[in-house]
C-alpha positions in Angstrom: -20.8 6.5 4.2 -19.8 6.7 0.7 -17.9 9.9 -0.7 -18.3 10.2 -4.7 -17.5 12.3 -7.4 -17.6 12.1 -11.4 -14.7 9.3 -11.3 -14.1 7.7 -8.0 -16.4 6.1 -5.7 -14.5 5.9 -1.3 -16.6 3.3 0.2 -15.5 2.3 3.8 -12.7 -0.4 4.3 -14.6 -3.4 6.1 -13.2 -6.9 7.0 -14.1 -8.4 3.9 -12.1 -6.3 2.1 -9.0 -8.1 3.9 -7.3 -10.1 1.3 -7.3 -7.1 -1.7 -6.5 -4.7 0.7 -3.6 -7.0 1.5 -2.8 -7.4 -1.9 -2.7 -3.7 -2.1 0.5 -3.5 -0.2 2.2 -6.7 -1.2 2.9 -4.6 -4.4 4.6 -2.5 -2.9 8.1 -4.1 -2.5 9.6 -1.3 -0.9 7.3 -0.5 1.6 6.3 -3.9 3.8 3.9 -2.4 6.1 3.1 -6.2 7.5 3.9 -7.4 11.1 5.7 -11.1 11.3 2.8 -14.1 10.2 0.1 -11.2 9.6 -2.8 -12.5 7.9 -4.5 -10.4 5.7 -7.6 -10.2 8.2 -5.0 -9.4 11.1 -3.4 -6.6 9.0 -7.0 -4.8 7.5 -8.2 -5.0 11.7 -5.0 -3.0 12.9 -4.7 -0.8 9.8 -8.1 -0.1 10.6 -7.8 0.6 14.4 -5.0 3.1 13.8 -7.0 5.5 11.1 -9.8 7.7 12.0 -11.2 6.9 8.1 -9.9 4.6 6.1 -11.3 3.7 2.2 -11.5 1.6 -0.4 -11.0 3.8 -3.9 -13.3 2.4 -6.9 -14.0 3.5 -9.8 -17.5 5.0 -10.2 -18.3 2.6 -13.0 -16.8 -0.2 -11.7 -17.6 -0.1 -7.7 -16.7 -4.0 -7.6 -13.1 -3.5 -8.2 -10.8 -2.1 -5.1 -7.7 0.1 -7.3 -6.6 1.2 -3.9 -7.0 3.2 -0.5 -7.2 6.0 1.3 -7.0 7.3 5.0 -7.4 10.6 7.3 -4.9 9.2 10.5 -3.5 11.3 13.3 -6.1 13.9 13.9 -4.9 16.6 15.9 -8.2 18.2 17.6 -6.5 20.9 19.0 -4.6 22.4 15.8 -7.5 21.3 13.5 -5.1 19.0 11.4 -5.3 15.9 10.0 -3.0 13.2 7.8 -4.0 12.2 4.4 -2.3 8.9 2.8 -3.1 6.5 -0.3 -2.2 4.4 -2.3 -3.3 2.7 -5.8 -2.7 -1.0 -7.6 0.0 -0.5 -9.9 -2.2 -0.9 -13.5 -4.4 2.4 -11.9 -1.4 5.2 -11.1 -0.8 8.2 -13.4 -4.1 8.3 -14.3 -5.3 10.8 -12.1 -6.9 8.4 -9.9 -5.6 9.6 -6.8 -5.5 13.4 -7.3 -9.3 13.2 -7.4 -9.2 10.8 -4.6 -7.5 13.2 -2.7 -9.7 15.8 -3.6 -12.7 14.2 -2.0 -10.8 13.2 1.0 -9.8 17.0 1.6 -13.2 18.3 1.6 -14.8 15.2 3.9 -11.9 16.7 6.1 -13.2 20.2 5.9 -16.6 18.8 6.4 -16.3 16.1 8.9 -13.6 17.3 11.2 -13.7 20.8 10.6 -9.7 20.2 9.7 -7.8 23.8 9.2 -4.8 21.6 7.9 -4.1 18.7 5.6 -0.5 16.8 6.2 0.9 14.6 3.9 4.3 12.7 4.5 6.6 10.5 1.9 10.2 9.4 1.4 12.0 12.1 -0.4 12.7 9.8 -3.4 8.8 9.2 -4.0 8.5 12.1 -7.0 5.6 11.4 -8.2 3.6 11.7 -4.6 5.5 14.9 -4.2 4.6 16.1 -7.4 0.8 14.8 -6.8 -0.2 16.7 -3.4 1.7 19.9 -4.7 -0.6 19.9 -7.9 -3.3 20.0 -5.3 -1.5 23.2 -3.6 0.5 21.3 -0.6 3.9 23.5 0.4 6.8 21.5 1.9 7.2 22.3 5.5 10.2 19.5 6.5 12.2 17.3 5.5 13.4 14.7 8.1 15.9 12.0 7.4 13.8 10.1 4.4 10.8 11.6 4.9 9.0 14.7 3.9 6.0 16.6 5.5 4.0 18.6 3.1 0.8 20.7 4.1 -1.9 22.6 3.0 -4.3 24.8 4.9 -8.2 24.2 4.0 
């Protein structure tokens, strides 16, 4: 199932999406999310198994061309919560790409899960995801070591 607004088009991850969505994270340098000898098929299949959704971000104009991703992981039945990540090809960040992303991905969480609770979680040092989730009213909760955990109640 598709999710769509104005500007970005979510369309499930599949298979065939291996070797972009592989791509996708070779970019980012500080962050290698791959196992020793992963292929890119290997990688989409177990990023796949550990997400309860997981999409490819388009842009509505140009639905050919994967920009990025985006995933609900870790639902929590019981507290009605839910973990929201992303991520974008270099050329298509600080456009607003992923705030409207988001945006759609919160309310398919409302919708879909009956979520009470979005969780996001970064490295401190990542600014600019900070400063994106609390645009779209997140409050920090933790901080951890590295890592922060930010939420918002739906």
């Amino acid at each position: 199932m598709d999710l769509k607004n104005d500007t970005i088009l979510l369309h499930p991850l599949t298979e065939k999406d291996a070797a972009v969505y592989y791509q996708l994270y070779c970019e980012r340098a500080d962050e290698q999310p791959f196992l020793p000898d992963e292929t890119p098929w290997a990688f989409t299949t177990r990023i796949l198994n550990l997400c309860n959704c997981l999409f490819t971000i388009r842009l509505r104009d140009r639905p050919e061309i994967i920009i990025g991703d985006c995933a609900l992981h870790d639902w929590n039945q019981k507290n009605k919560e839910i973990e929201i990540g992303g991520s974008l090809f270099k050329a298509y960040q600080g456009k607003g790409y992923m705030q409207s992303t988001f945006t759609l991905l919160m309310e398919y969480a409302g919708k879909h899960y009956q979520a009470k609770k979005i969780i996001g979680k970064t490295q401190a040092d990542n600014n600019h995801a900070i400063r994106l989730v609390e645009k779209l009213g997140f409050q920090k909760e933790k901080e951890e070591g590295n890592v922060v955990m930010l939420s918002k109640a739906l």
